[in-house]
VOTOR-495447 format. One record per atom (N, C-alpha, C): atom name; x, y, z. Coordinates in nm, 4 decimals, always signed. Example, Ala and Ser with C-alpha at 12.3 -4.5 7.8 and 13.67 -1.06 7.14 Angstrom:
2
site|east|north|up
N|+1.3190|-0.5690|+0.7800
CA|+1.2300|-0.4500|+0.7800
C|+1.3200|-0.3300|+0.7800
N|+1.2850|-0.2250|+0.7080
CA|+1.3670|-0.1060|+0.7140
C|+1.2900|+0.0030|+0.7870
***
This chain:
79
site|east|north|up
N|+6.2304|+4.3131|-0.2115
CA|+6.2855|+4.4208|-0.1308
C|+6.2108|+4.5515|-0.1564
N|+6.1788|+4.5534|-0.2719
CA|+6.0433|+4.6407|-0.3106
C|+6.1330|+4.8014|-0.3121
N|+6.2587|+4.7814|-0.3909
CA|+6.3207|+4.9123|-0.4317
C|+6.3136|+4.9585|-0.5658
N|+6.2360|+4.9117|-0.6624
CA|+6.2325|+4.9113|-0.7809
C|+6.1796|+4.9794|-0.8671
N|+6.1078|+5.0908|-0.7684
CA|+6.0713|+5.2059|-0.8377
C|+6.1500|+5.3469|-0.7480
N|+6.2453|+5.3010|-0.6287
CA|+6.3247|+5.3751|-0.5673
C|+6.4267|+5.4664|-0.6981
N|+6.4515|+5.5955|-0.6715
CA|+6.4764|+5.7001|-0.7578
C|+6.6982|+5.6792|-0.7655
N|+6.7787|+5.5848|-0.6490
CA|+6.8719|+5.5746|-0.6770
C|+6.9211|+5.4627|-0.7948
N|+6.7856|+5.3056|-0.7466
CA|+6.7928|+5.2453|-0.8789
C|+6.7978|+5.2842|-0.9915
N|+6.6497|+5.3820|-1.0166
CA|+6.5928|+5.4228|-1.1779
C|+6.7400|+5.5142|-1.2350
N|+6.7716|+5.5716|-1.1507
CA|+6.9271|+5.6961|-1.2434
C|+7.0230|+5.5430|-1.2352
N|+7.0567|+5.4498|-1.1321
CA|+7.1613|+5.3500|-1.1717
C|+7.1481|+5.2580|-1.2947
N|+7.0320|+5.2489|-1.3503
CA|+6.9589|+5.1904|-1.4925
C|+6.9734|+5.2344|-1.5569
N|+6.9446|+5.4240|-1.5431
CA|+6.9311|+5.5175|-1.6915
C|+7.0646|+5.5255|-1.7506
N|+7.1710|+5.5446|-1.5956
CA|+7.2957|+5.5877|-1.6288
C|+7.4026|+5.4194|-1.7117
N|+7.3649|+5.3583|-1.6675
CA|+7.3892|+5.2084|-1.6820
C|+7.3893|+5.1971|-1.8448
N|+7.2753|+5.2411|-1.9150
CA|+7.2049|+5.3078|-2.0404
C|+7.3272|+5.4022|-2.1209
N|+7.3436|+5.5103|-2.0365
CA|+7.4241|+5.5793|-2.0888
C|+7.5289|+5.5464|-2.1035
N|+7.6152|+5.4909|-2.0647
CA|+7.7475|+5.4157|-2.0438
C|+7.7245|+5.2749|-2.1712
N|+7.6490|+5.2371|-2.1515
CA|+7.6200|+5.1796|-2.3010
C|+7.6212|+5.2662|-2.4027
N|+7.5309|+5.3035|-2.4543
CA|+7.5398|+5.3944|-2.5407
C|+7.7064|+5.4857|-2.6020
N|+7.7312|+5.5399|-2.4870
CA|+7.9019|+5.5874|-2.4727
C|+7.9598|+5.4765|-2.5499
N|+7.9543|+5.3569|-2.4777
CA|+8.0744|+5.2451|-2.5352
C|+8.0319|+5.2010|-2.7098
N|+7.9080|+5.2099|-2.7418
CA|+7.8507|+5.1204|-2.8913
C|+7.8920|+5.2829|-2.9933
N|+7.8484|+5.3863|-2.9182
CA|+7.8589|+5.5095|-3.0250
C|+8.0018|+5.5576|-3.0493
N|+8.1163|+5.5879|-2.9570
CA|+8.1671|+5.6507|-2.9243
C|+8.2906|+5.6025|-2.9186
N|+8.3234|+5.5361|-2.8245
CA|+8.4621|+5.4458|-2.7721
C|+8.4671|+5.3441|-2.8795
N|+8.4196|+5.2196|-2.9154
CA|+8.4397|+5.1324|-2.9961
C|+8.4906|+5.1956|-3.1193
N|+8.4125|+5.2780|-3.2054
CA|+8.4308|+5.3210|-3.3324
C|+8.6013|+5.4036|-3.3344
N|+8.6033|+5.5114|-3.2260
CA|+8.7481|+5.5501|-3.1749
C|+8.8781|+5.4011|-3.1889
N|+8.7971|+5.3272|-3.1373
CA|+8.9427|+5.2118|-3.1010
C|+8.9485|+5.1557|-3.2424
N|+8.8532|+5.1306|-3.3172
CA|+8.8831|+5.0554|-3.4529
C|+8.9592|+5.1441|-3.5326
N|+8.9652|+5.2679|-3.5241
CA|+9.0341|+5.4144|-3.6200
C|+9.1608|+5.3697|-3.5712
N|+9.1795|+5.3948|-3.4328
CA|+9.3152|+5.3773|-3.3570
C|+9.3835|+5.2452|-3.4603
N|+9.3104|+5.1451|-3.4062
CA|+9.4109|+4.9907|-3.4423
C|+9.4441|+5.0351|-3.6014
N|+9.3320|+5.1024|-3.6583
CA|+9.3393|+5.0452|-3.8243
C|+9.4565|+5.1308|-3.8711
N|+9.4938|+5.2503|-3.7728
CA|+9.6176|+5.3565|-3.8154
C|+9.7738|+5.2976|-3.7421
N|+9.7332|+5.1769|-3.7069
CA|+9.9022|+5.1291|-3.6726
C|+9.8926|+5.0856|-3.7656
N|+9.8176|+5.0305|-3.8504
CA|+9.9154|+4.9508|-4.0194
C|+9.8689|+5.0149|-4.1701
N|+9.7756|+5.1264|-4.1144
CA|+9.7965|+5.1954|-4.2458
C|+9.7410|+5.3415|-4.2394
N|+9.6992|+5.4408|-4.2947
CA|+9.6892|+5.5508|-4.2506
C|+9.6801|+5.6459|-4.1213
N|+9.7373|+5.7346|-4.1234
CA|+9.7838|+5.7608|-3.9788
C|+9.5931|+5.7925|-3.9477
N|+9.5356|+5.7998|-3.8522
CA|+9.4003|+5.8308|-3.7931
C|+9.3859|+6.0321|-3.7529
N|+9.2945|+6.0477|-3.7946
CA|+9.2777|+6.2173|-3.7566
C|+9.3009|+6.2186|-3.6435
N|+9.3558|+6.3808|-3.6179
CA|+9.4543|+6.4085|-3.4773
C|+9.3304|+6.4187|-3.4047
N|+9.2064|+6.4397|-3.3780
CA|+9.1197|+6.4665|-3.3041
C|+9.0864|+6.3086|-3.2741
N|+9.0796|+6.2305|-3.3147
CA|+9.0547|+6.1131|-3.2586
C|+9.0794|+6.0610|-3.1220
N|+9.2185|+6.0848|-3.1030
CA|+9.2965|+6.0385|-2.9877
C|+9.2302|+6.1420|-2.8685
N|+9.2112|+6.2366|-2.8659
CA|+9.1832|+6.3111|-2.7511
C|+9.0185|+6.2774|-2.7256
N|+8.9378|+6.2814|-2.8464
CA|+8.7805|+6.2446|-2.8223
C|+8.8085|+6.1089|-2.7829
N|+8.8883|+6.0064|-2.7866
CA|+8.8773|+5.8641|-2.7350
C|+8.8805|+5.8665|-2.5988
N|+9.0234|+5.9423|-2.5344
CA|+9.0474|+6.0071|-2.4154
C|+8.8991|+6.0496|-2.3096
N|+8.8264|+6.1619|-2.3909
CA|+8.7117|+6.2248|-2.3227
C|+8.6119|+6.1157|-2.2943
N|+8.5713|+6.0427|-2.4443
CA|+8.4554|+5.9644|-2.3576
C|+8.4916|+5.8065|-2.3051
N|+8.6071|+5.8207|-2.2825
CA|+8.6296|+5.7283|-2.2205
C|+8.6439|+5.7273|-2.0642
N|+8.6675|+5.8240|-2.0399
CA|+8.6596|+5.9049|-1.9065
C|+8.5285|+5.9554|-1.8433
N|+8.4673|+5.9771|-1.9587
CA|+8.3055|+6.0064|-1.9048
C|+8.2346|+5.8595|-1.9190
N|+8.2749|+5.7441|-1.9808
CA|+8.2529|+5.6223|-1.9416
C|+8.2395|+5.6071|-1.8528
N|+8.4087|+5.6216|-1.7582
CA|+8.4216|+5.5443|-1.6811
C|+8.4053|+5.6305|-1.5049
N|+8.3201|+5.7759|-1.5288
CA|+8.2733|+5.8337|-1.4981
C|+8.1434|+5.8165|-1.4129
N|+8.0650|+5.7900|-1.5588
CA|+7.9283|+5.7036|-1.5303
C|+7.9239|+5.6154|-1.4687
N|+8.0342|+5.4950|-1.5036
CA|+8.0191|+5.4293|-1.3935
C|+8.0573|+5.3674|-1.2760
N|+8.1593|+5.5029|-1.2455
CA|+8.1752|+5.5242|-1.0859
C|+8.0732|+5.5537|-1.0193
N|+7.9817|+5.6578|-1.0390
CA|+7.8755|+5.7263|-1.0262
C|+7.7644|+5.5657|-0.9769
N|+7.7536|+5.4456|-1.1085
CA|+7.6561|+5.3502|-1.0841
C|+7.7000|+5.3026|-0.9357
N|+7.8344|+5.2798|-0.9177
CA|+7.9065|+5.1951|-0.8136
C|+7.8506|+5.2246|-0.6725
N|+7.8929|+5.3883|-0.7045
CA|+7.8402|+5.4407|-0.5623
C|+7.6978|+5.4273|-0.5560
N|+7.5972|+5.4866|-0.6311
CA|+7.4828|+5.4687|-0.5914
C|+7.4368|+5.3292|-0.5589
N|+7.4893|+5.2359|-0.6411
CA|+7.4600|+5.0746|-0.5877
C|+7.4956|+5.0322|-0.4381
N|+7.5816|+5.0982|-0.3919
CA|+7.6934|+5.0730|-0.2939
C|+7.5999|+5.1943|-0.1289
N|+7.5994|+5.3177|-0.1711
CA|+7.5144|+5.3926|-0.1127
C|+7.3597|+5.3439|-0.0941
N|+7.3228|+5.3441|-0.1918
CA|+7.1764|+5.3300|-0.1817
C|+7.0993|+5.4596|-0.1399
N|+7.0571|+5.5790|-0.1596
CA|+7.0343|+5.6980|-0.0989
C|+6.8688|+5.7193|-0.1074
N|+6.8458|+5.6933|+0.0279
CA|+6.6837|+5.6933|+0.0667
C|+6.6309|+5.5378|+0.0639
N|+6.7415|+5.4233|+0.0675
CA|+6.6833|+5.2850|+0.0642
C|+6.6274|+5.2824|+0.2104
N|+6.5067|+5.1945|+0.2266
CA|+6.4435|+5.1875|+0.3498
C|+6.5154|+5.0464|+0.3937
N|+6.5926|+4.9749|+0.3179
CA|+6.5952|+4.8214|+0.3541
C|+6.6701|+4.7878|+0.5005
N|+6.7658|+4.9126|+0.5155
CA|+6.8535|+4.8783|+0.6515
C|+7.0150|+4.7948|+0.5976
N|+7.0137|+4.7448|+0.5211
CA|+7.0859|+4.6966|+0.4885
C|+7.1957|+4.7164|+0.4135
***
């Protein structure tokens, strides 16, 4: 289809990237604090709200992939 150096793919990859990154750095490490403070120390109060933020800018990112996959902006294919 020969879109593969098209500029809506390359940001749906980078951002694709970022949203990884978000989930391995960020969100995971948050949820293990969370679980490990229902059976024994309560978890720092800032936790819960930074879990909140990038979880939202997760799922942010990849609304953002959806549409551009879905749009396609400047695809020549017609389709």
């Amino acid at each position: 289809m020969g879109v593969l150096t098209d500029g809506w793919l390359l940001v749906s990859i980078a951002l694709t990237g970022v949203a990884a990154a978000l989930l391995a750095v960020a969100i995971l490490p948050a949820q293990r604090q969370v679980i490990a403070a229902i059976d024994g120390p309560p978890a720092p109060a800032q936790v819960l709200p930074r879990l909140a933020m990038f979880t939202g800018l997760f799922s942010l990112t990849w609304a953002v992939v959806v549409v551009l996959m879905i749009v396609r902006p400047g695809s020549t294919t017609g389709v």
